[in-house]
Backbone as ProteinMPNN parsed JSONL, in Angstrom:
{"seq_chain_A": "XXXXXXXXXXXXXXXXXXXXXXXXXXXXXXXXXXXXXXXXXXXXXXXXXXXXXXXXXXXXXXXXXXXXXXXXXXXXXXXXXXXXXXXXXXXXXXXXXXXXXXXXXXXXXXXXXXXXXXXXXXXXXXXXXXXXXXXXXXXXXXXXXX", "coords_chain_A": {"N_chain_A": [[32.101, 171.173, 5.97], [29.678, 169.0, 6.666], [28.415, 165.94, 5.277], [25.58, 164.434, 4.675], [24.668, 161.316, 5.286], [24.369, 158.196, 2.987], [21.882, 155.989, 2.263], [23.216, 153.528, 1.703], [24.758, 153.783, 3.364], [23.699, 153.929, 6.087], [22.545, 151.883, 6.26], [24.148, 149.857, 6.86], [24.964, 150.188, 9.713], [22.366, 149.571, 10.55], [21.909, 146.345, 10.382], [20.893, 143.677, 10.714], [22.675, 141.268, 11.765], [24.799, 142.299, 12.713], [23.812, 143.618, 14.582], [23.242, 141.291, 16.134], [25.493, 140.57, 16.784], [26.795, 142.59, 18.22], [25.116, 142.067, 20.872], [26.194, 139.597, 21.495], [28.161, 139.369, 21.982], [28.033, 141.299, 24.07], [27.143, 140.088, 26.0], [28.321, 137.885, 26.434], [30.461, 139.26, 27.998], [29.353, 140.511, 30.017], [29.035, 137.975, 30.869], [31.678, 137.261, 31.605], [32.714, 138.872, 33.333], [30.635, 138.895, 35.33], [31.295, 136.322, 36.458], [34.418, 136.792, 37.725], [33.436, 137.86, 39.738], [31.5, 136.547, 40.981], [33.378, 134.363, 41.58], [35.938, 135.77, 42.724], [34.618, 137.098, 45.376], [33.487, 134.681, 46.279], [35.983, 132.879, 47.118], [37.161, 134.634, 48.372], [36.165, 134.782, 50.474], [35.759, 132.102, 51.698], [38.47, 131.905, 51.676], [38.609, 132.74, 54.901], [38.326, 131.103, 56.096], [40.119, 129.875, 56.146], [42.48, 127.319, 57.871], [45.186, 126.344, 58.378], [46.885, 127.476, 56.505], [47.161, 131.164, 55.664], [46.283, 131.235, 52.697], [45.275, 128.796, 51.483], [43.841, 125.867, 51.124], [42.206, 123.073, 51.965], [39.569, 121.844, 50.137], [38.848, 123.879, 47.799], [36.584, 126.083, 46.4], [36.452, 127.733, 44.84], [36.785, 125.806, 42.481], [34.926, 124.156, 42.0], [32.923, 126.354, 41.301], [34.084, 127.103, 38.927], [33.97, 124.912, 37.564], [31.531, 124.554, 36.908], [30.374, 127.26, 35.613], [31.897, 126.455, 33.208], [30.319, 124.435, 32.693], [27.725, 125.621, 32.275], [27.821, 127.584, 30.964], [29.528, 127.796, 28.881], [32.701, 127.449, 27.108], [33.95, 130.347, 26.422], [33.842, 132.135, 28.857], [36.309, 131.383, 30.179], [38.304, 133.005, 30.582], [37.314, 135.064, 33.002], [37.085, 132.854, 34.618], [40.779, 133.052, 34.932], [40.896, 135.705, 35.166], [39.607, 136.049, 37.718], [40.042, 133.998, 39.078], [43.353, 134.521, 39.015], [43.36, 137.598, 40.745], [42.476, 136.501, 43.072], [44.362, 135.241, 44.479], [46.619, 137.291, 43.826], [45.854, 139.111, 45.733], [45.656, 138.174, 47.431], [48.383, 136.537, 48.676], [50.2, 136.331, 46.513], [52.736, 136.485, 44.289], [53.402, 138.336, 41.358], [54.042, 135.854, 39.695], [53.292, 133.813, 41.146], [50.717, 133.726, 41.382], [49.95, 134.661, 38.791], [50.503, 131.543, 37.509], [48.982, 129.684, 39.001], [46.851, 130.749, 38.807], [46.485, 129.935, 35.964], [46.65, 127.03, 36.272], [44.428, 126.483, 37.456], [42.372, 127.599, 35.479], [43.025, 125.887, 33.39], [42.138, 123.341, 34.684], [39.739, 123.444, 35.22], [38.754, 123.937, 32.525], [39.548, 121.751, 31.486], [38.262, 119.785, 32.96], [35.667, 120.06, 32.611], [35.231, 119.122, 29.088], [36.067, 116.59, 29.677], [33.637, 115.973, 31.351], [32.259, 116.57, 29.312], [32.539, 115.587, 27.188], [32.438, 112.417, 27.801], [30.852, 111.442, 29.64], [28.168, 113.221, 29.002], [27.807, 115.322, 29.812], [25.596, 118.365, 30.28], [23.931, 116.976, 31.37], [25.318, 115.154, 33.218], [23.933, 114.306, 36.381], [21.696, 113.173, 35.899], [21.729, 110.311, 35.798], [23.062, 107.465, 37.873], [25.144, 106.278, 37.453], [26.517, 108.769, 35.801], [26.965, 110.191, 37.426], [28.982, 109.211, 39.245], [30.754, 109.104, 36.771], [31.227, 111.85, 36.3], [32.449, 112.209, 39.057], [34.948, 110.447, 38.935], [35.855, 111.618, 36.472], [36.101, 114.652, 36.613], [36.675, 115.612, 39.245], [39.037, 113.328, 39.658], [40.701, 113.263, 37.779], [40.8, 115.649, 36.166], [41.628, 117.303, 38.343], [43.926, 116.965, 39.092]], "CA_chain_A": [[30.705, 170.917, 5.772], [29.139, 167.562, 6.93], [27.803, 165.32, 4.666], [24.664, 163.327, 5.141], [24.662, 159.844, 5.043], [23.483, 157.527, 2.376], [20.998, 154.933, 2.766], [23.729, 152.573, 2.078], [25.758, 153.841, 4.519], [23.023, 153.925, 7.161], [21.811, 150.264, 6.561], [25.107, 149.305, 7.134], [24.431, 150.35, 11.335], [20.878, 148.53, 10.827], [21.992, 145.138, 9.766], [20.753, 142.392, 12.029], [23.711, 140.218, 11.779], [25.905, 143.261, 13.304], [23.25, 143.845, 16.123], [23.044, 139.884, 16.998], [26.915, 139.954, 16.904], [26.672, 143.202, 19.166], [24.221, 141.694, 21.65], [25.967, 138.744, 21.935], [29.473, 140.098, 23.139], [27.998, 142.328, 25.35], [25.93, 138.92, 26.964], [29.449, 137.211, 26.976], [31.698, 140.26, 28.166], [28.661, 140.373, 31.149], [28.842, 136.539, 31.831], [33.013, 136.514, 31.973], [32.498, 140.069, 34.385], [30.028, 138.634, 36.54], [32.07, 135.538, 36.943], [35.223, 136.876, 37.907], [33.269, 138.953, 40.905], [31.827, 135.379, 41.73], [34.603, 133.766, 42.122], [36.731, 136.417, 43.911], [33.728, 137.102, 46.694], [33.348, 133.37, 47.172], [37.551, 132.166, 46.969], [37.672, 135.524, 49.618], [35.385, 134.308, 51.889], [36.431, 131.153, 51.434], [39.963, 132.014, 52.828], [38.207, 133.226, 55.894], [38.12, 129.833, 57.201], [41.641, 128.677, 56.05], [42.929, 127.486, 59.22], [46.322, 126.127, 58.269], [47.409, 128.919, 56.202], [45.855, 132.075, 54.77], [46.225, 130.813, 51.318], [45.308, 127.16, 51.503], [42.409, 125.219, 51.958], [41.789, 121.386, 51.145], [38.968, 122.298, 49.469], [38.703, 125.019, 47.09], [35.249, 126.475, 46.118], [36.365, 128.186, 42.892], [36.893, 125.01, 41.765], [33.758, 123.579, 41.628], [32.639, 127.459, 40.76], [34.566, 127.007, 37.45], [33.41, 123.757, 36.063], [29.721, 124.704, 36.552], [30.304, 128.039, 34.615], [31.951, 126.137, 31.737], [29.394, 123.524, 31.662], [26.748, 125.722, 32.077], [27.787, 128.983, 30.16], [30.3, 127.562, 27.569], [34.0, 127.732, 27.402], [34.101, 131.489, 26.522], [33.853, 132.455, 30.382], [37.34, 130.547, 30.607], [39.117, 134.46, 30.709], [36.435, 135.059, 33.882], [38.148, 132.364, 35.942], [41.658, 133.423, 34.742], [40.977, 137.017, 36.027], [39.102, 136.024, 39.033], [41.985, 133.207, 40.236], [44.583, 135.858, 39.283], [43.139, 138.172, 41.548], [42.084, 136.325, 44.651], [45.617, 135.168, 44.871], [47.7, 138.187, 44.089], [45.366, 140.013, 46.859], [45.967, 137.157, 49.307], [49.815, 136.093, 49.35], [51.076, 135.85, 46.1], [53.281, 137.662, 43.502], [52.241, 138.296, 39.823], [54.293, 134.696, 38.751], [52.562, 132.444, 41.078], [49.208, 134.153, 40.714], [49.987, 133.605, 36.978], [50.876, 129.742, 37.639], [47.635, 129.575, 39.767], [45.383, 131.327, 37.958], [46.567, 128.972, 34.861], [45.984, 125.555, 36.734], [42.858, 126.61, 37.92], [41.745, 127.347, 34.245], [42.998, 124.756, 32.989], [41.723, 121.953, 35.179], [37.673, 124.071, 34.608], [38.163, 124.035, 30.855], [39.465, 120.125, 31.01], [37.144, 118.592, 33.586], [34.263, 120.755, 31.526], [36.005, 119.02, 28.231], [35.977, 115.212, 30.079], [32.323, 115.69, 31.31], [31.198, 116.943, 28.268], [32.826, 114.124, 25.981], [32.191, 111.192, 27.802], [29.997, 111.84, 30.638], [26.66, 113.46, 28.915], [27.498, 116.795, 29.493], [24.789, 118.984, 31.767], [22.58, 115.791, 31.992], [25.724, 113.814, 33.634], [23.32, 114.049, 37.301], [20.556, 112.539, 35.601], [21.846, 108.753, 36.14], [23.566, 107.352, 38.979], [26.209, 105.99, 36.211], [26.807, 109.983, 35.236], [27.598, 110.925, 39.071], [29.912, 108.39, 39.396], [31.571, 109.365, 35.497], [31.81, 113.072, 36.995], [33.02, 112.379, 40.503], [36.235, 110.105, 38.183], [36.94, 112.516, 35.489], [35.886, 116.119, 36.903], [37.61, 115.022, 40.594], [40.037, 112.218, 39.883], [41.21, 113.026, 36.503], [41.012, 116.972, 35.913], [41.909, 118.27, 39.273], [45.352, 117.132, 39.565]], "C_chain_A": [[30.487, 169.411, 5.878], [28.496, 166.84, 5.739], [27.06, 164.534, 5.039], [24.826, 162.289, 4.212], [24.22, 159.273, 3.863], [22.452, 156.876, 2.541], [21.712, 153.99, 2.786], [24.64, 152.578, 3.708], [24.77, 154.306, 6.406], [22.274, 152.082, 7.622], [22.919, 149.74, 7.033], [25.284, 149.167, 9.023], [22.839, 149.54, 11.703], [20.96, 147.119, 10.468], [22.286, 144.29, 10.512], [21.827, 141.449, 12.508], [24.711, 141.458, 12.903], [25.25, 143.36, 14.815], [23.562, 142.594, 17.068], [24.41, 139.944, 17.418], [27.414, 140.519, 18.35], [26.237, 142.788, 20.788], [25.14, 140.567, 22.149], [27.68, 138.528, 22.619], [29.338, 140.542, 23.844], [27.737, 141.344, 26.113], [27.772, 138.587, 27.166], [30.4, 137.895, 27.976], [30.5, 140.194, 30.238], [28.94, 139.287, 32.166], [30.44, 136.736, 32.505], [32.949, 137.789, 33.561], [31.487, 139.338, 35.889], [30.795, 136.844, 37.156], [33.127, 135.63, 37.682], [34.524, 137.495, 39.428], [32.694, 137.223, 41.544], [32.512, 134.429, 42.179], [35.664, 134.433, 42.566], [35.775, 136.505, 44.927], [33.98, 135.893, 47.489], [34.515, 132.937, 47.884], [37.466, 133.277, 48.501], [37.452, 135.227, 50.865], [35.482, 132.842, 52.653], [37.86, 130.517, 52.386], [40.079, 132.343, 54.169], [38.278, 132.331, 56.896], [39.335, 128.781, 57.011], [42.222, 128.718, 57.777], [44.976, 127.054, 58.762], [47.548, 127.342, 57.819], [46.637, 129.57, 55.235], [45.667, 131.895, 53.623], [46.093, 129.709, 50.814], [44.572, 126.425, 51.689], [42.767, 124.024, 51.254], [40.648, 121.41, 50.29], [38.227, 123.447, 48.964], [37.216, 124.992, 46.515], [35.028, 126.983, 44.486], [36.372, 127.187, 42.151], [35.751, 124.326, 40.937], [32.656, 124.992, 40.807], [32.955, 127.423, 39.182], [34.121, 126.283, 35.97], [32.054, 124.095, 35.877], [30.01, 125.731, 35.596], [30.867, 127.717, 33.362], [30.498, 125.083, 31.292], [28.001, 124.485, 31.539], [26.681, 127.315, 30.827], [28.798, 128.768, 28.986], [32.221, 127.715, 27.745], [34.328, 129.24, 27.523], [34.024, 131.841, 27.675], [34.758, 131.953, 30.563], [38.146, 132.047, 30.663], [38.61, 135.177, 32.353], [37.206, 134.1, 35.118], [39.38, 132.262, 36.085], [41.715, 134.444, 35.636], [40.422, 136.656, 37.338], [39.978, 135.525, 40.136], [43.008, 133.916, 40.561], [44.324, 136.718, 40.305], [42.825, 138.091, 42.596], [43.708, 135.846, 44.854], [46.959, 136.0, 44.556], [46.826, 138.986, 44.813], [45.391, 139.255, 47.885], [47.615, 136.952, 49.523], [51.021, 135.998, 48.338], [51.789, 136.846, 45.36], [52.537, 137.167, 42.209], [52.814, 136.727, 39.065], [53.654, 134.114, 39.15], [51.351, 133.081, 41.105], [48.925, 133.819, 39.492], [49.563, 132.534, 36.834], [49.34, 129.292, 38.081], [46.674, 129.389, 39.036], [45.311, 130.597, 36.8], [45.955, 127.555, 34.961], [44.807, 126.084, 37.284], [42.086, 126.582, 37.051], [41.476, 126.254, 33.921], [42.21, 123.402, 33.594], [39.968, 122.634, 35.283], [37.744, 123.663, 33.017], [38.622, 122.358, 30.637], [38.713, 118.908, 31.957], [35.926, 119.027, 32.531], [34.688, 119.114, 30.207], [35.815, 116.859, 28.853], [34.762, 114.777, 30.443], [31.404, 116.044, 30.654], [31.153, 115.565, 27.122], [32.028, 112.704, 26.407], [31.152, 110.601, 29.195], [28.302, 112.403, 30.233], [26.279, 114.75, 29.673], [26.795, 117.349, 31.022], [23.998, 117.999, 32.235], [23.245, 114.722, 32.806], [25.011, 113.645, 35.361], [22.3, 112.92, 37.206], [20.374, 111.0, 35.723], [22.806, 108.636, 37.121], [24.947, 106.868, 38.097], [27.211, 107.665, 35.971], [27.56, 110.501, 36.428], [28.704, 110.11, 39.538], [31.6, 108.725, 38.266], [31.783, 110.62, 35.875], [32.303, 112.709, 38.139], [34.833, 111.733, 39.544], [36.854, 111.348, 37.366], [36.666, 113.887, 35.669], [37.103, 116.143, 38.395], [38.583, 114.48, 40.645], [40.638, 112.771, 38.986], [41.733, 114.35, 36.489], [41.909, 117.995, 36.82], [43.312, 118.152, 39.752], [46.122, 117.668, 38.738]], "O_chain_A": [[31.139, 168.653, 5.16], [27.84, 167.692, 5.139], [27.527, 163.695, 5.809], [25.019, 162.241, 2.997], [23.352, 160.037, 3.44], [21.816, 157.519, 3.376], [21.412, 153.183, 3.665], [24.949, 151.806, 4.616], [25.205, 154.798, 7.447], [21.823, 151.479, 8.595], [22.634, 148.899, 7.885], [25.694, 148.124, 9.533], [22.392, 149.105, 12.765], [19.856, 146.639, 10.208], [23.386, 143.996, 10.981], [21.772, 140.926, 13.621], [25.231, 141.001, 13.922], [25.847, 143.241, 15.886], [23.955, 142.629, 18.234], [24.638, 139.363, 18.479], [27.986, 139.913, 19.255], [26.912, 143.137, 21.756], [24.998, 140.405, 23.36], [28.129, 137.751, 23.461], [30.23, 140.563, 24.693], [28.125, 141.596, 27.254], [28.371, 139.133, 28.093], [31.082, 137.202, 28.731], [30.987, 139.889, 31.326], [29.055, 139.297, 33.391], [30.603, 136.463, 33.694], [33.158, 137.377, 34.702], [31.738, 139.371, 37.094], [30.641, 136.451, 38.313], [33.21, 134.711, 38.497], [35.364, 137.544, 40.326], [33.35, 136.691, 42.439], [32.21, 133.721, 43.139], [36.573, 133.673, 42.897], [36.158, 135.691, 45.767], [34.402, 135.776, 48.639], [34.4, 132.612, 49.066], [37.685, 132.776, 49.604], [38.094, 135.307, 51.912], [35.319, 132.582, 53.845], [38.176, 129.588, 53.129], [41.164, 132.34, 54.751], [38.295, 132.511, 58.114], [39.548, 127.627, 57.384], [42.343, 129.649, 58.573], [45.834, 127.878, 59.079], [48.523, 127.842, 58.379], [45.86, 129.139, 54.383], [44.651, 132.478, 53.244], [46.666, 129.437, 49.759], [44.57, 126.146, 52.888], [43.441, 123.934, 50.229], [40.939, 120.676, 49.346], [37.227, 123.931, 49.494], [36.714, 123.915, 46.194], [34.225, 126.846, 43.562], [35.981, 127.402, 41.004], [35.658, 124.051, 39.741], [31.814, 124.73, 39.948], [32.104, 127.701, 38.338], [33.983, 126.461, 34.76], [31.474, 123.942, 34.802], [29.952, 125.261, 34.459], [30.565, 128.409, 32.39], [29.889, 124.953, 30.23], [27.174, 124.113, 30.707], [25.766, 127.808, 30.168], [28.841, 129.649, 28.127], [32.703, 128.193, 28.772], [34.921, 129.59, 28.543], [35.068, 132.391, 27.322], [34.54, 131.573, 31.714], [39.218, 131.6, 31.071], [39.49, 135.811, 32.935], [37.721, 134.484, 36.169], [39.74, 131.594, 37.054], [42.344, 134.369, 36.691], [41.076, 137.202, 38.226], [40.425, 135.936, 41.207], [43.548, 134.087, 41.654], [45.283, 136.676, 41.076], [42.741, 139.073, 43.334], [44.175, 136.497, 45.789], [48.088, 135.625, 44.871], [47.088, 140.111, 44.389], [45.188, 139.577, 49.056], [48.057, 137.25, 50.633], [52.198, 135.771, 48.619], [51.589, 138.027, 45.644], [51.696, 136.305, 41.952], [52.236, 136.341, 38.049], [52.975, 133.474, 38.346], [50.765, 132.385, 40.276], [48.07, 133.045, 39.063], [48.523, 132.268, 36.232], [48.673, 128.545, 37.365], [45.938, 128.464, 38.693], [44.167, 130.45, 36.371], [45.147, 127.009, 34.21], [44.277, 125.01, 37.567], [41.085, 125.878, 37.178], [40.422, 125.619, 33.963], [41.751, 122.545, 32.838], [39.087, 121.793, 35.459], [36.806, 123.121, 32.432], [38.105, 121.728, 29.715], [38.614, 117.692, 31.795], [35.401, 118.228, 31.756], [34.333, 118.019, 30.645], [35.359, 116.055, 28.039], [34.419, 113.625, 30.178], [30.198, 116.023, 30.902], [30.28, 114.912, 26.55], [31.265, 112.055, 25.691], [30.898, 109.433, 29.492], [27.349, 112.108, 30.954], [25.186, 115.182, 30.04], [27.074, 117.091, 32.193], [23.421, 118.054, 33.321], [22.65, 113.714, 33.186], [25.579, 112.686, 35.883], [22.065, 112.035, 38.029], [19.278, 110.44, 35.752], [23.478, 109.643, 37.343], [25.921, 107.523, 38.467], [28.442, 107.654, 35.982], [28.612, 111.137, 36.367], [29.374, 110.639, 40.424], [32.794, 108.672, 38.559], [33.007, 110.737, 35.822], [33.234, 113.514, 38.098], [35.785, 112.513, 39.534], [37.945, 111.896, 37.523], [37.059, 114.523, 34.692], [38.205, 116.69, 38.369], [39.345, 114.822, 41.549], [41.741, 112.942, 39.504], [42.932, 114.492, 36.733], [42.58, 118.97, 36.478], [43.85, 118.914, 40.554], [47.306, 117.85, 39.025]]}, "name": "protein", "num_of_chains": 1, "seq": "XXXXXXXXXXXXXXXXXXXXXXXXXXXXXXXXXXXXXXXXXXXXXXXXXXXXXXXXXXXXXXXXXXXXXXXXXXXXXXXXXXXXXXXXXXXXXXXXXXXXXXXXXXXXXXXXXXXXXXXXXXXXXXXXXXXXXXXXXXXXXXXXXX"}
């Protein structure tokens, strides 16, 4: 025989803090999902025009793909260009270690250019002065990416 609920034990499913918490994993779990599909489409298409070799370009697209989605969506999306790197390069050439390796430095150098043009750069506003474009082109380009 079922028992109906209490009222405590029904407020406990109505309690705003649980919904916001709800709402706001699903928004994140969306952003890292729709990231990972933008940055495999692009990296794919991307490789379309490697001329040297199929896995190789001088300049990479995810890259610049990466730092915008940390600066503009937060670090949490840093799992988003994990899975996305991992997967454009174990479907192009590699095995699951250097896909690993890959997919790691690729993070890493999104979550520490993010992390260099957030500190000392001025963040999403570093366009806004000719000073700021100069402090991103050093520590997003020069600094992060090697």
């Amino acid at each position: 025989m079922a028992s109906v609920p209490t009222t405590s034990q029904t407020m406990r499913f109505s309690d705003p803090s649980l919904v916001r918490s709800f709402l706001r994993t699903n928004s994140s779990l969306r952003r890292i999902v729709g990231l990972i599909l933008v940055y495999f489409l692009v990296c794919k298409l991307a490789l379309l025009l490697a001329i040297v070799h199929r896995s190789a370009m001088a300049v990479w697209p995810g890259t610049g793909i990466a730092l915008a989605a940390i600066l503009l969506l937060g670090y949490e999306v840093w799992p988003g260009i994990f899975l996305g790197a991992f997967a454009v390069n174990l479907t192009t050439a590699g095995s699951i270690a250097s896909s690993f390796g890959i997919a790691f430095g690729n993070t890493l150098e999104a979550v520490l250019g993010a992390y260099l043009v957030i500190r000392f750069a001025n963040g999403r506003k570093v366009f806004h002065r000719a000073e700021g474009i100069f402090k991103f082109f050093l520590l997003a380009c020069v600094a992060a990416t090697p």
